[in-house]
C-alpha positions as CSV (number, residue, x, y, z in Angstrom):
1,X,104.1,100.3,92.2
2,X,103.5,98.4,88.8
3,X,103.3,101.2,87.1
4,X,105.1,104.5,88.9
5,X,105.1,106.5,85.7
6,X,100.9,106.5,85.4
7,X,99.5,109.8,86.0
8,X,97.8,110.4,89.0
9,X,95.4,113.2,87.3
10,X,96.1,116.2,88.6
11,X,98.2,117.8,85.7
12,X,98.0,121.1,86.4
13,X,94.5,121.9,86.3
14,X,93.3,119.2,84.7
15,X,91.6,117.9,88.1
16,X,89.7,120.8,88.6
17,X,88.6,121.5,84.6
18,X,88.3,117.7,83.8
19,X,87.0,116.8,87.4
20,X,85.0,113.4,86.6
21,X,88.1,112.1,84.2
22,X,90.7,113.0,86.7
23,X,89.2,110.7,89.5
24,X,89.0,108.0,87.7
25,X,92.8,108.7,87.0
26,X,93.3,109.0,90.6
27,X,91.4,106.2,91.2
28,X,94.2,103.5,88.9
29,X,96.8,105.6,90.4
30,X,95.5,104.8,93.8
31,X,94.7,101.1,93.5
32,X,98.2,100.6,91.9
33,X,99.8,102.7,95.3
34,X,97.4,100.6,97.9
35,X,98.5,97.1,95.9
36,X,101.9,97.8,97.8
37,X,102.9,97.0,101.2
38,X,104.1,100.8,102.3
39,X,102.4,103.5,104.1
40,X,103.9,106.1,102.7
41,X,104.2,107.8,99.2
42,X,106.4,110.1,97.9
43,X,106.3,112.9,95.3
44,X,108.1,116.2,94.7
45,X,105.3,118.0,92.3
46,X,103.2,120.2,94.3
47,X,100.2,119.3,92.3
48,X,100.5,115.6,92.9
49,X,100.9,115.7,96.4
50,X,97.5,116.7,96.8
51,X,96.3,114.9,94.8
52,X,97.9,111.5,96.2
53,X,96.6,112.9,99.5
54,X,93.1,113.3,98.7
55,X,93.6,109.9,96.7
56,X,94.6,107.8,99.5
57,X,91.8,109.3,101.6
58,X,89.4,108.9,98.8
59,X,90.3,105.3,98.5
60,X,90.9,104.4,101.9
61,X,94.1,103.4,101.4
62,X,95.5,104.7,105.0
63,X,98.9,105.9,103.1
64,X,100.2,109.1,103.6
65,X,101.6,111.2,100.7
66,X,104.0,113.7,101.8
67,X,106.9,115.6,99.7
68,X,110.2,114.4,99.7
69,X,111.7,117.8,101.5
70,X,108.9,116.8,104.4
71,X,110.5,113.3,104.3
72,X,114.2,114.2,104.2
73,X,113.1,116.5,107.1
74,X,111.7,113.6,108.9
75,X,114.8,111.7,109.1
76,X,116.4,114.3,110.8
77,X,119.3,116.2,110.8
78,X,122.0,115.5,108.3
79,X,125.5,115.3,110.8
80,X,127.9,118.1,110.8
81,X,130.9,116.2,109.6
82,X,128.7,114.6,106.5
């Protein structure tokens, strides 16, 4: 993304007290994330995954947002003698 670091508007409950503000935060955050070519984006905050995830649905971007335990765990299994 050109700018990773931008907020994506959730911040806590800022999204649900702030509602009209915090989509058109989203909405940046989700324009910068479709300007790239992957499918998939990444966050650890709880907060921001749905957030992304309702994003890229909002915006039709057809990216997924997903945690980075639930990406880890889709790799696989890390080898016994790692």
């Amino acid at each position: 993304m050109n700018d990773p670091n931008f907020c994506c508007g959730s911040a806590g409950v800022y999204n649900l007290v702030q509602h009209e503000s915090s989509m058109k935060i989203l909405d940046m955050k989700m324009k910068d994330a479709g300007s790239t070519k992957t499918s998939t984006i990444v966050t650890t905050n709880p907060g921001c995954l749905l957030q992304m995830k309702y994003g890229a649905e909002r915006a039709g971007t057809r990216q997924r947002a997903v945690h980075l335990v639930e990406l880890l765990m889709e790799a696989g299994p890390v080898p016994k003698d790692a």
